[in-house]
N, CA, C and O atoms as a Tinker XYZ file with bonds, in Angstrom:
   472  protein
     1  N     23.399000   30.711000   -6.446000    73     2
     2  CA    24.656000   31.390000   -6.214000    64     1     3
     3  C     24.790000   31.720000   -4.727000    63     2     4     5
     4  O     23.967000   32.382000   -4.095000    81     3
     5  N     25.865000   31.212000   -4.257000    73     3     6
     6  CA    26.021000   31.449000   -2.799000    64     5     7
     7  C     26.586000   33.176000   -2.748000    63     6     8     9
     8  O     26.930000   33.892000   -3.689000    81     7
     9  N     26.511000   33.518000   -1.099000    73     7    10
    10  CA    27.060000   34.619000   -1.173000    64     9    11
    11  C     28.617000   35.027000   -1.538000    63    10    12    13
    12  O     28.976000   35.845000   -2.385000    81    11
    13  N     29.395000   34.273000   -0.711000    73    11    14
    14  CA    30.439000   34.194000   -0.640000    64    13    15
    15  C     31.056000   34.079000   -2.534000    63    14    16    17
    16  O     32.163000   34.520000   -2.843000    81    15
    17  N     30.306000   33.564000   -3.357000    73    15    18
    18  CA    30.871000   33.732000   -4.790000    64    17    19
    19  C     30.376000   35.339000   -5.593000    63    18    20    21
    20  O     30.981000   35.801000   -6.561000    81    19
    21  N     29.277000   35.944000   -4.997000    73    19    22
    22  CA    29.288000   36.568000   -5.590000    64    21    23
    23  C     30.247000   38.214000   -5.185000    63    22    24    25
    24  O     30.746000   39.187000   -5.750000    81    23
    25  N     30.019000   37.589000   -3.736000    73    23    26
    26  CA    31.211000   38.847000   -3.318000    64    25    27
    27  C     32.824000   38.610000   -3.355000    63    26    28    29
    28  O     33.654000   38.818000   -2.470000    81    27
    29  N     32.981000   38.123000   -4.628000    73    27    30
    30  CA    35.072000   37.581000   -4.539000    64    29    31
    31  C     35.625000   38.683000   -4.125000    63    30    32    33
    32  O     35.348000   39.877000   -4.007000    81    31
    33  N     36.791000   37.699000   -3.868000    73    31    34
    34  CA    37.680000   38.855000   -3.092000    64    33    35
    35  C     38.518000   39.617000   -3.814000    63    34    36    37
    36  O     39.351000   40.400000   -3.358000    81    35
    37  N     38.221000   39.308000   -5.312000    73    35    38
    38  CA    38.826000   40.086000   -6.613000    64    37    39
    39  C     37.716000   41.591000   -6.534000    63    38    40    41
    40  O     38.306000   42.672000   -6.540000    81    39
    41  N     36.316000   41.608000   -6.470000    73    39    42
    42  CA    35.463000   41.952000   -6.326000    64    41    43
    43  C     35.635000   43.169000   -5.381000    63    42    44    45
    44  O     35.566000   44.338000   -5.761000    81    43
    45  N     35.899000   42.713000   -3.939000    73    43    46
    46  CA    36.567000   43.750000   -2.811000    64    45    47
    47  C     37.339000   44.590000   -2.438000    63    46    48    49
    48  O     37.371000   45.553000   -1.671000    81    47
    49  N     38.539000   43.577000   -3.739000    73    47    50
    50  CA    40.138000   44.212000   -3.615000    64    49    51
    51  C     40.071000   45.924000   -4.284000    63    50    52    53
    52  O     40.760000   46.860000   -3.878000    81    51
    53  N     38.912000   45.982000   -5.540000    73    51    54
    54  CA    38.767000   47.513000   -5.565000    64    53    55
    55  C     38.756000   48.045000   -5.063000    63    54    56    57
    56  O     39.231000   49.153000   -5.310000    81    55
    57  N     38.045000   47.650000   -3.568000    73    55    58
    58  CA    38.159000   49.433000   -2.809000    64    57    59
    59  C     39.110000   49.569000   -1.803000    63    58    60    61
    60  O     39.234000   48.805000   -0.845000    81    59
    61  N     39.925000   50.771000   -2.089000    73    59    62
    62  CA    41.154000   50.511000   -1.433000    64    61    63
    63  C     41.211000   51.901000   -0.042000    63    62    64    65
    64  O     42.147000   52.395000    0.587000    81    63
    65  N     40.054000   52.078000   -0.036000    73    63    66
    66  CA    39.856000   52.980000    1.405000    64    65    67
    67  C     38.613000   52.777000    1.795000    63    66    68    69
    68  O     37.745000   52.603000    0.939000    81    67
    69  N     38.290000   52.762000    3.207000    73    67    70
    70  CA    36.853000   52.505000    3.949000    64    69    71
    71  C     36.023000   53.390000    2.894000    63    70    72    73
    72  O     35.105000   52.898000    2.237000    81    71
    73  N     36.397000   54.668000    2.787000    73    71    74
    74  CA    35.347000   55.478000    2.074000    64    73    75
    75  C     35.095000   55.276000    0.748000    63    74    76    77
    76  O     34.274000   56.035000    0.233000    81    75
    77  N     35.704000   54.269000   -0.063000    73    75    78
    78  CA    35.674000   54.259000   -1.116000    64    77    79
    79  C     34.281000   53.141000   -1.169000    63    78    80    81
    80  O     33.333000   53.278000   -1.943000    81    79
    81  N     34.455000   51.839000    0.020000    73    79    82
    82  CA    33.884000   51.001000    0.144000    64    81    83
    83  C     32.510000   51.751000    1.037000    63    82    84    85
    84  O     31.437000   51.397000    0.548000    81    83
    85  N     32.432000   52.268000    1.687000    73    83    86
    86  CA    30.888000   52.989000    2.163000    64    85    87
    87  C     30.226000   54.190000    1.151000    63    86    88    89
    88  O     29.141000   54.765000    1.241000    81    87
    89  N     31.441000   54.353000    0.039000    73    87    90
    90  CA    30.358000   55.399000   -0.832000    64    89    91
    91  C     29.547000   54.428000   -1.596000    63    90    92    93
    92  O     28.357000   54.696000   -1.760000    81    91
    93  N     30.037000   53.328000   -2.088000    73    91    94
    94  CA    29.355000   52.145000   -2.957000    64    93    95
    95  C     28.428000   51.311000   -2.530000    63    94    96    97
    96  O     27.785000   50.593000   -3.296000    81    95
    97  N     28.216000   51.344000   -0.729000    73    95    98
    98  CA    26.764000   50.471000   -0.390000    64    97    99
    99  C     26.029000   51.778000    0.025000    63    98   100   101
   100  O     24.851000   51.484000    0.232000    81    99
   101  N     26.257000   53.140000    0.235000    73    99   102
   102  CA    25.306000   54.250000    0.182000    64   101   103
   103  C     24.488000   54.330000   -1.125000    63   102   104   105
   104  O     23.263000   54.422000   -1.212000    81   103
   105  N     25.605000   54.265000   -2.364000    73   103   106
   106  CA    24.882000   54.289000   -3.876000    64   105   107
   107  C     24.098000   53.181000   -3.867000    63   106   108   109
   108  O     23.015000   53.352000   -4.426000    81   107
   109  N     24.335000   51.855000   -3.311000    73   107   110
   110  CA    23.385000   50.793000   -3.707000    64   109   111
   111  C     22.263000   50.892000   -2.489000    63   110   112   113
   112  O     21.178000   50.372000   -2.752000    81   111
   113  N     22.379000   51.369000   -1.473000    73   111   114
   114  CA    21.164000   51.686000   -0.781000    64   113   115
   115  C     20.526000   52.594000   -1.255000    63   114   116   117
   116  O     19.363000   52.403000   -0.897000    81   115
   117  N     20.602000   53.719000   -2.016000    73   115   118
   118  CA    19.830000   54.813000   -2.399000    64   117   119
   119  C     19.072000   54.064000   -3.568000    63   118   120   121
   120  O     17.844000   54.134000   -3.522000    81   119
   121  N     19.530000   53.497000   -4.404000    73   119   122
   122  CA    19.022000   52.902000   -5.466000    64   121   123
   123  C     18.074000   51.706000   -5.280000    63   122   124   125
   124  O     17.411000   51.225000   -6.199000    81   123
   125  N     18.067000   51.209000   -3.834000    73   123   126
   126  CA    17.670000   49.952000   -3.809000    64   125   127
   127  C     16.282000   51.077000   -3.006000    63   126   128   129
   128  O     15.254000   50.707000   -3.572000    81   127
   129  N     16.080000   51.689000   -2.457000    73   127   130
   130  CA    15.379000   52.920000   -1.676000    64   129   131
   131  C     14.614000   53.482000   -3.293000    63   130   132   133
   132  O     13.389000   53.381000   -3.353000    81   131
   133  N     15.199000   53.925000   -4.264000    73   131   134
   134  CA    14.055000   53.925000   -5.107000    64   133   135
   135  C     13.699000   52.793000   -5.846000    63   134   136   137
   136  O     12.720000   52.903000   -6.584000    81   135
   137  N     14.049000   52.168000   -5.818000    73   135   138
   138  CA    13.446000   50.797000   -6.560000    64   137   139
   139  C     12.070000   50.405000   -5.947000    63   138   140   141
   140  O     10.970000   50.321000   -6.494000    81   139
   141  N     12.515000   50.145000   -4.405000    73   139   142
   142  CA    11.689000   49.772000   -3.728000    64   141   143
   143  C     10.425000   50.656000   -4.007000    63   142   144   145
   144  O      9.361000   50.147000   -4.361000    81   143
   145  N     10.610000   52.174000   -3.809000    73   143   146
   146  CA     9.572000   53.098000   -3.946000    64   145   147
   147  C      8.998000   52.964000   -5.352000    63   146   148   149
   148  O      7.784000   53.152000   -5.433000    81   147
   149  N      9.352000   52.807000   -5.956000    73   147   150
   150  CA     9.028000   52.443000   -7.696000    64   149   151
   151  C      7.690000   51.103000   -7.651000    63   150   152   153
   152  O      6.577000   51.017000   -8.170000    81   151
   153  N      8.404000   50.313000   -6.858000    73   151   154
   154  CA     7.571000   48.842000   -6.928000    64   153   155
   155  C      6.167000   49.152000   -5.866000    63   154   156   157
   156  O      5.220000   48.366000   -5.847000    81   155
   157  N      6.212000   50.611000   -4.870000    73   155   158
   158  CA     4.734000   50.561000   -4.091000    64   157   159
   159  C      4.384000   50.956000   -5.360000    63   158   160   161
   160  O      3.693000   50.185000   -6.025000    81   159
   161  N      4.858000   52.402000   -5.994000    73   159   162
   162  CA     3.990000   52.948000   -6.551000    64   161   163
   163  C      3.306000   51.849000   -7.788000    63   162   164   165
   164  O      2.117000   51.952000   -8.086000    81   163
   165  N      4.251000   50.756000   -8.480000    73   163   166
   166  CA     3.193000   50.108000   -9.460000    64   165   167
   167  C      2.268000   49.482000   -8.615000    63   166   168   169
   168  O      1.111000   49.511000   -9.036000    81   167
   169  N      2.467000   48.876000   -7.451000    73   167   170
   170  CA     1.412000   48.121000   -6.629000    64   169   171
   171  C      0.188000   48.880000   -6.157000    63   170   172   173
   172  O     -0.872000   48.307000   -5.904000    81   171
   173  N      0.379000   50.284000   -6.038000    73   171   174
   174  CA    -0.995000   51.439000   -5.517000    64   173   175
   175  C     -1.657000   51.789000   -6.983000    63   174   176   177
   176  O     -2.875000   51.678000   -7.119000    81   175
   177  N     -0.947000   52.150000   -7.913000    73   175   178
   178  CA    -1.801000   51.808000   -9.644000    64   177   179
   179  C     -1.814000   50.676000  -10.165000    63   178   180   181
   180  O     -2.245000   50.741000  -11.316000    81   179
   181  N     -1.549000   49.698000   -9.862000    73   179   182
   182  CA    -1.803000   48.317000  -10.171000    64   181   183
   183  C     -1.622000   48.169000  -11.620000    63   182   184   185
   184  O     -2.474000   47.664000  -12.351000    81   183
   185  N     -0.385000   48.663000  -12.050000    73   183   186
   186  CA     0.065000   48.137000  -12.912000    64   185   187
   187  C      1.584000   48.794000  -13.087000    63   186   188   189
   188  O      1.890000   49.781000  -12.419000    81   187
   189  N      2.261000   48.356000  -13.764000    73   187   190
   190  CA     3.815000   47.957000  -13.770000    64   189   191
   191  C      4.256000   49.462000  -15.066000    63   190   192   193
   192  O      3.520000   49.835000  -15.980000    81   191
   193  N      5.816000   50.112000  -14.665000    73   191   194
   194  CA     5.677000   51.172000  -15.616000    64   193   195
   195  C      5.609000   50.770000  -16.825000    63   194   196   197
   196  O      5.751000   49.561000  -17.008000    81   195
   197  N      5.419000   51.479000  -17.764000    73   195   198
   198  CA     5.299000   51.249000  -19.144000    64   197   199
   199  C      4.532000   50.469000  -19.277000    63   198   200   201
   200  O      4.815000   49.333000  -19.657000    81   199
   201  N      3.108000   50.942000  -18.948000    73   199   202
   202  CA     2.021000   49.666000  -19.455000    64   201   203
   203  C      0.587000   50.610000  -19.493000    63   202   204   205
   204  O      0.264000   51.441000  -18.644000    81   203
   205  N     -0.002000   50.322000  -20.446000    73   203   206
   206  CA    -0.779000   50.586000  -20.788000    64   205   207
   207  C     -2.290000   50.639000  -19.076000    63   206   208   209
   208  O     -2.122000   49.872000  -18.127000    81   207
   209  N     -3.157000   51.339000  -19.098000    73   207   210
   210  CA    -4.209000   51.182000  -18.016000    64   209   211
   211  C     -5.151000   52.238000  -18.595000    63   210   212   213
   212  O     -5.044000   53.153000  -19.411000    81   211
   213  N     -6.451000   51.548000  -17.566000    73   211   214
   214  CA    -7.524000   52.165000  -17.812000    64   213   215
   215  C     -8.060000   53.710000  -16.432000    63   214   216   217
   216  O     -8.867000   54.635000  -16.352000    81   215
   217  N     -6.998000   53.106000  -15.663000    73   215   218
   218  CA    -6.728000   53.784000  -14.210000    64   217   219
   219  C     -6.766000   55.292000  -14.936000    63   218   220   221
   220  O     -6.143000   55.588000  -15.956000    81   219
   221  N     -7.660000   56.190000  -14.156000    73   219   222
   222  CA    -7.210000   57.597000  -14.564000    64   221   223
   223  C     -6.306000   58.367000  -13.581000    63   222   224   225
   224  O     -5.936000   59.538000  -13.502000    81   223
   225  N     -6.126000   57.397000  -12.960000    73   223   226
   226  CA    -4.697000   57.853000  -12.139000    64   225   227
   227  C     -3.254000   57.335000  -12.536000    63   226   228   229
   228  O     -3.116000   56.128000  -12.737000    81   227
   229  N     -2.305000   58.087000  -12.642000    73   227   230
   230  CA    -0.978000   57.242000  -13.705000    64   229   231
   231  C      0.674000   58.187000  -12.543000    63   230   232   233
   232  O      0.554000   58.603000  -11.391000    81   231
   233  N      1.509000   58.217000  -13.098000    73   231   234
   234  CA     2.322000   58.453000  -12.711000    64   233   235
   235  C      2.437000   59.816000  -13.070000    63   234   236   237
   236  O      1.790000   60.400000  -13.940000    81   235
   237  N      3.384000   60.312000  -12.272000    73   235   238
   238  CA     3.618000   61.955000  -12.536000    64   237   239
   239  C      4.756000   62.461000  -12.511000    63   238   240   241
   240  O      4.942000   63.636000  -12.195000    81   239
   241  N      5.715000   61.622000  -12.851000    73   239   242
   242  CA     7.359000   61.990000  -12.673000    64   241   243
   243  C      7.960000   61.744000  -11.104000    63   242   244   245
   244  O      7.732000   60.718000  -10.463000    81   243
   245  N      8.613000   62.661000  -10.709000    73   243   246
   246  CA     9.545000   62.397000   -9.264000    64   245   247
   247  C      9.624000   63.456000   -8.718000    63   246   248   249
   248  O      9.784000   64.497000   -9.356000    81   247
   249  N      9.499000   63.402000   -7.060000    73   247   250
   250  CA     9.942000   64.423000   -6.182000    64   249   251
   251  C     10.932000   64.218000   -5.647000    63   250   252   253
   252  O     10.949000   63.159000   -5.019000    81   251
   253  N     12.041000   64.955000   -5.614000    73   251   254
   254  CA    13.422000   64.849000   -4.545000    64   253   255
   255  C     12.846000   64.990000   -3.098000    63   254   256   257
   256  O     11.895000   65.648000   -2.675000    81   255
   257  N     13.952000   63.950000   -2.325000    73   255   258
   258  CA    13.629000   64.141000   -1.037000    64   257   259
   259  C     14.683000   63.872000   -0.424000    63   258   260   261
   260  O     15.252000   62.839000   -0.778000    81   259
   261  N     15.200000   64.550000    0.500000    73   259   262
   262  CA    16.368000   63.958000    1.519000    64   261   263
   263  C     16.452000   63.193000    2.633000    63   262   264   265
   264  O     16.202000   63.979000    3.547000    81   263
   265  N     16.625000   62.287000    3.025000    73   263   266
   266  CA    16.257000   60.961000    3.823000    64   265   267
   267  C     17.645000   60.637000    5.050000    63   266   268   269
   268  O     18.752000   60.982000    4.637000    81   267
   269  N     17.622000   60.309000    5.796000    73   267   270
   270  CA    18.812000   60.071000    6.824000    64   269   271
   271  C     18.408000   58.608000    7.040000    63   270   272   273
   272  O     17.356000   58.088000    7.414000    81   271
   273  N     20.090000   57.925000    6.528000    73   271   274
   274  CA    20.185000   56.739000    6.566000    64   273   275
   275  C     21.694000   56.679000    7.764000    63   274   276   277
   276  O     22.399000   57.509000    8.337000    81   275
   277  N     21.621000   55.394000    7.686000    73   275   278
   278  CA    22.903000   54.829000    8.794000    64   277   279
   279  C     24.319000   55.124000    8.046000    63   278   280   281
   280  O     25.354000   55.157000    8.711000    81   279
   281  N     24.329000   55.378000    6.375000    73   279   282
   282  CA    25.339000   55.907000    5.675000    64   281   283
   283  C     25.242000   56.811000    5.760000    63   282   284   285
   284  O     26.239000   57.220000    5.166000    81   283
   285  N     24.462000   58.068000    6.272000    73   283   286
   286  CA    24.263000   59.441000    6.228000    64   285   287
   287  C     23.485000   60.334000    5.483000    63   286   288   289
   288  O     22.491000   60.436000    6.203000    81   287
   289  N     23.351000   60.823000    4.815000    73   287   290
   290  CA    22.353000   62.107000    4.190000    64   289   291
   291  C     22.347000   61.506000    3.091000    63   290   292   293
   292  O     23.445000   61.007000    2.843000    81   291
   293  N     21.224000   61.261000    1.967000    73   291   294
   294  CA    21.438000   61.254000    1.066000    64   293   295
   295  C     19.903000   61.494000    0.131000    63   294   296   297
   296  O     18.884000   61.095000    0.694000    81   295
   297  N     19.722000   62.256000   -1.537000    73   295   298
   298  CA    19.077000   62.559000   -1.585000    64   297   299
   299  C     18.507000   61.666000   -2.832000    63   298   300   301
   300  O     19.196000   61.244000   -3.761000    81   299
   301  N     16.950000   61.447000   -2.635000    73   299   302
   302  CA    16.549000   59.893000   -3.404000    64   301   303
   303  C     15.194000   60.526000   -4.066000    63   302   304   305
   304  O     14.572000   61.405000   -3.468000    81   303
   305  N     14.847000   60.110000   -5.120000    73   303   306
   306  CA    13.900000   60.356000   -6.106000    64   305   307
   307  C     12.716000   59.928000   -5.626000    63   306   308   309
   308  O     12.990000   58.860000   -5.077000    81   307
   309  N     11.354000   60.167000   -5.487000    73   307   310
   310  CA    10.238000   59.624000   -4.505000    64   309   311
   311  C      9.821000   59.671000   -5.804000    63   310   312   313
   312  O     10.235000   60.621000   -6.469000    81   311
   313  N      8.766000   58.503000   -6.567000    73   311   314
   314  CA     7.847000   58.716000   -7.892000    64   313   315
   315  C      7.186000   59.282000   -7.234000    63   314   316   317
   316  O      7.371000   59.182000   -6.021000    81   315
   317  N      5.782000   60.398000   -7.903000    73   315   318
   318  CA     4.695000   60.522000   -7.959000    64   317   319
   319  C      3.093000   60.148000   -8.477000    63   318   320   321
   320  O      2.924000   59.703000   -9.613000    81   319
   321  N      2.229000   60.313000   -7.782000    73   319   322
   322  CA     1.090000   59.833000   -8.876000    64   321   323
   323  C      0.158000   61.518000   -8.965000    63   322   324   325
   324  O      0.097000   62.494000   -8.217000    81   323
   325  N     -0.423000   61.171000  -10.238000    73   323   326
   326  CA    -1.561000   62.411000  -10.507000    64   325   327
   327  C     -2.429000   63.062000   -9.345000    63   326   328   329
   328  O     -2.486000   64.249000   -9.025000    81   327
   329  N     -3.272000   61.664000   -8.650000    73   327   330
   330  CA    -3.842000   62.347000   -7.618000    64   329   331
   331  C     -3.646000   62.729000   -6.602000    63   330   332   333
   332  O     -4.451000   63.211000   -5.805000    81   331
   333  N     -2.179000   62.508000   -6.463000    73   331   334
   334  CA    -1.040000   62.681000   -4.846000    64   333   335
   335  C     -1.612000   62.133000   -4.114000    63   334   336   337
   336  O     -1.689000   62.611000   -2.982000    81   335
   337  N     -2.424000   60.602000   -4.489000    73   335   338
   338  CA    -3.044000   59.502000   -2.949000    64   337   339
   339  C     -1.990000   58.548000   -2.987000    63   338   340   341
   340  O     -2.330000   57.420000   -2.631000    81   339
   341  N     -0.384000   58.745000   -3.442000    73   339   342
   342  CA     0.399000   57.783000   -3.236000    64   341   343
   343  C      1.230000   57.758000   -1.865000    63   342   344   345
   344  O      2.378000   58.188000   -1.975000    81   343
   345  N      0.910000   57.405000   -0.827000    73   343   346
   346  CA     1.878000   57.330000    0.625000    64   345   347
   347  C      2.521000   56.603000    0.817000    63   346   348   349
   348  O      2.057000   55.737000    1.559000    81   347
   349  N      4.127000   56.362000    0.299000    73   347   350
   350  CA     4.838000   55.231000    0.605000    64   349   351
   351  C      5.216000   54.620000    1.617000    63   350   352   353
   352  O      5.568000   55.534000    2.363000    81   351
   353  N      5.413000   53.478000    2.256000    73   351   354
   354  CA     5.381000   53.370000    3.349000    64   353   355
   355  C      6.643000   53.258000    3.470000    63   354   356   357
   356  O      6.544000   53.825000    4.558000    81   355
   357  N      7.931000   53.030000    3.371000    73   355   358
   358  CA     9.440000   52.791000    3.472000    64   357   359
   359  C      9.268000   54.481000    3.779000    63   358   360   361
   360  O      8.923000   54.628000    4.952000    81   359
   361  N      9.387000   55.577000    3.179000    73   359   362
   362  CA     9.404000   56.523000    3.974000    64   361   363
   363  C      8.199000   57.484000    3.306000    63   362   364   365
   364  O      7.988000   57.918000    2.174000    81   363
   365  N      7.527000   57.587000    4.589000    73   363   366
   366  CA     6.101000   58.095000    4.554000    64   365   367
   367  C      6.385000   59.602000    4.419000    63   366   368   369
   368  O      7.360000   60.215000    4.856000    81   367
   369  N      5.279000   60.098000    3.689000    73   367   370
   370  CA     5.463000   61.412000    3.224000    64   369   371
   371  C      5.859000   62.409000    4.786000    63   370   372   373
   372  O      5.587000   62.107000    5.948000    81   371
   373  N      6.295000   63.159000    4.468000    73   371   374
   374  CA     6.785000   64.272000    5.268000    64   373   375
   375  C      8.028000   63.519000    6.915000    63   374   376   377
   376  O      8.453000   63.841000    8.024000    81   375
   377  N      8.045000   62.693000    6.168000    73   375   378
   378  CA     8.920000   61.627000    7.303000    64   377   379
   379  C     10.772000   61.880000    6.608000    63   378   380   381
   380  O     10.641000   62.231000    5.435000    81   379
   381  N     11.747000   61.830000    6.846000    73   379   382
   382  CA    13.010000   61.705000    6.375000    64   381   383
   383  C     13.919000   60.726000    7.010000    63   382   384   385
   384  O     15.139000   60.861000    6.910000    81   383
   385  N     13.589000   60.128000    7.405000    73   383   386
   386  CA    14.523000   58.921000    7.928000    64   385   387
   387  C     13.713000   57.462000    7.625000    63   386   388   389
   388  O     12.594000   56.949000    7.605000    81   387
   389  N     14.942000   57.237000    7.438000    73   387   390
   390  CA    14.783000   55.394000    7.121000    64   389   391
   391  C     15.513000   54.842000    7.501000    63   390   392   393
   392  O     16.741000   54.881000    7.563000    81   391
   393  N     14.287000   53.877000    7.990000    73   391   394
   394  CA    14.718000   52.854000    9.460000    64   393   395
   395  C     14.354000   51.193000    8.609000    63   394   396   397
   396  O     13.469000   50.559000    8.034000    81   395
   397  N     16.335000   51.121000    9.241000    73   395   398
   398  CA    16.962000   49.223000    8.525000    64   397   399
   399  C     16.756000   48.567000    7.574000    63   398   400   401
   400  O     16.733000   47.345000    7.426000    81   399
   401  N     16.517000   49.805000    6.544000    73   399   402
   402  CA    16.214000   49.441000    5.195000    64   401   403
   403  C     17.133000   48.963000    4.730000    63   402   404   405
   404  O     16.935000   48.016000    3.969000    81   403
   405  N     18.377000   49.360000    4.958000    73   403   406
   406  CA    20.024000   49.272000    4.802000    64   405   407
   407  C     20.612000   47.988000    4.610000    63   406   408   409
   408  O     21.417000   47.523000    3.803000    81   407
   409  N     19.812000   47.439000    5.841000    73   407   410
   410  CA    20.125000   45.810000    6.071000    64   409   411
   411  C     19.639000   44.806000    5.331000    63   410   412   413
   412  O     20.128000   43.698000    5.106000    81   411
   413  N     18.120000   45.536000    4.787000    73   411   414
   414  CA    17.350000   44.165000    3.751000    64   413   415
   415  C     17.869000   44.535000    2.496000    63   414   416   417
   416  O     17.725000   43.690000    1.612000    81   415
   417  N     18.550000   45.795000    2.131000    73   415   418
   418  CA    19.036000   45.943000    0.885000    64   417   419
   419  C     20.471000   45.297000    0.694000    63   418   420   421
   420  O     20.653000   44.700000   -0.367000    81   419
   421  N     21.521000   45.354000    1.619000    73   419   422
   422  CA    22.572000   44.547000    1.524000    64   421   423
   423  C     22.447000   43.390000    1.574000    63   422   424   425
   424  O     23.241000   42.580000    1.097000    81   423
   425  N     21.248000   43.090000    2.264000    73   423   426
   426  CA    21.197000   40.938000    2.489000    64   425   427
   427  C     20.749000   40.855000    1.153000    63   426   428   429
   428  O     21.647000   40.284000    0.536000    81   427
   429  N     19.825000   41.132000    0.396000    73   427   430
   430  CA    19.305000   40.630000   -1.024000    64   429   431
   431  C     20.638000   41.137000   -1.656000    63   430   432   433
   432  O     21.387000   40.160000   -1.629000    81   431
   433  N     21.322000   42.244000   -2.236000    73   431   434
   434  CA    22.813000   42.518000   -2.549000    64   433   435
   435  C     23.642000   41.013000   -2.322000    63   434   436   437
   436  O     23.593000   40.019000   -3.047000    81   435
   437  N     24.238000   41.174000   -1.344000    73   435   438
   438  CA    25.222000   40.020000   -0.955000    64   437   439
   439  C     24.117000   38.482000   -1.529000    63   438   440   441
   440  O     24.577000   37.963000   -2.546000    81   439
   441  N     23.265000   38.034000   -1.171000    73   439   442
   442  CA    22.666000   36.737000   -1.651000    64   441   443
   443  C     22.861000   36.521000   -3.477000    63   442   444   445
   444  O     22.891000   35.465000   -4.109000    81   443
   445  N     22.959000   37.767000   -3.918000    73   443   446
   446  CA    23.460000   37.321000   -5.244000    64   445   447
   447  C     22.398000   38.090000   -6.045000    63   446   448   449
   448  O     22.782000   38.106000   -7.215000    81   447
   449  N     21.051000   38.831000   -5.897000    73   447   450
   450  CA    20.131000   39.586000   -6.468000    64   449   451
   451  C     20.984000   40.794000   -6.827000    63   450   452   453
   452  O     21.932000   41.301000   -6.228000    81   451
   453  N     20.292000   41.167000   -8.151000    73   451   454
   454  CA    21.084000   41.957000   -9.089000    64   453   455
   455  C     20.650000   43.544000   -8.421000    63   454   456   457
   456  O     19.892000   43.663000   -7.458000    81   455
   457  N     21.373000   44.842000   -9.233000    73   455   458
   458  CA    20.749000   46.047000   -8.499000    64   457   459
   459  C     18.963000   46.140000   -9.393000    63   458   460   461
   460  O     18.025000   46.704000   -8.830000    81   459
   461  N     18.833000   45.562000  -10.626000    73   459   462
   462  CA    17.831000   45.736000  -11.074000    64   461   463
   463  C     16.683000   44.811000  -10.602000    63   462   464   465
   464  O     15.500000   45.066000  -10.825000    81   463
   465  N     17.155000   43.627000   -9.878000    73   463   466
   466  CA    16.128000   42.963000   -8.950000    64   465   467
   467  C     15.763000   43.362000   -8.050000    63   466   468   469
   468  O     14.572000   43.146000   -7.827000    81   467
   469  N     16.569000   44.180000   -7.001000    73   467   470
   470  CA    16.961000   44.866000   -5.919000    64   469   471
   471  C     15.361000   45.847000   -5.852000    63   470   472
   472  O     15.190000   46.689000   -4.970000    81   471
């Protein structure tokens, strides 16, 4: 799927003010910002959610955190693990800004990857 088909211009014609169109790649950057954080944390427990392990280290729910992006403020779910040795690197603990994440999340977006691939 090329880009250009998946972004029609039927697709675009929804948003009918700049802000309508920058609240909708903020939502898909925040989401693509925990996804991403989702996929260290199965890679630091080495295994995928909902799966069974022998690891006595596992997940521990979510911490809110507020992060400054190029869309502006916004506040994103960080997973946790049991022994708190999880340090993400997209934004490292006690860090709040994220840097051009923005850009690899809209290029996979626009190429045609879904938000759940994302």
């Amino acid at each position: 799927m090329k880009k250009e088909d998946f972004l029609t211009d039927d697709f675009l014609k929804q948003f009918k003010t700049g802000e309508e169109l920058n609240n909708f790649l903020k939502s898909i950057q925040k989401r693509g910002i925990e996804k991403i954080l989702e996929g260290e944390l199965d890679a630091h427990l080495d295994y995928d959610k909902n799966q069974t392990s022998n690891n006595t280290n596992s997940r521990n729910g979510y911490a809110n955190k507020t992060v400054k992006t190029s869309h502006g403020i916004t506040e994103i779910k960080v997973p946790r693990d049991r022994d708190a040795s999880f340090n993400p690197m997209l934004v490292p603990k006690r860090k709040n800004m994220v840097d051009g994440i923005e850009n690899v999340i809209i290029s996979l977006y626009a190429k045609g990857m879904s938000n759940s691939d994302i």
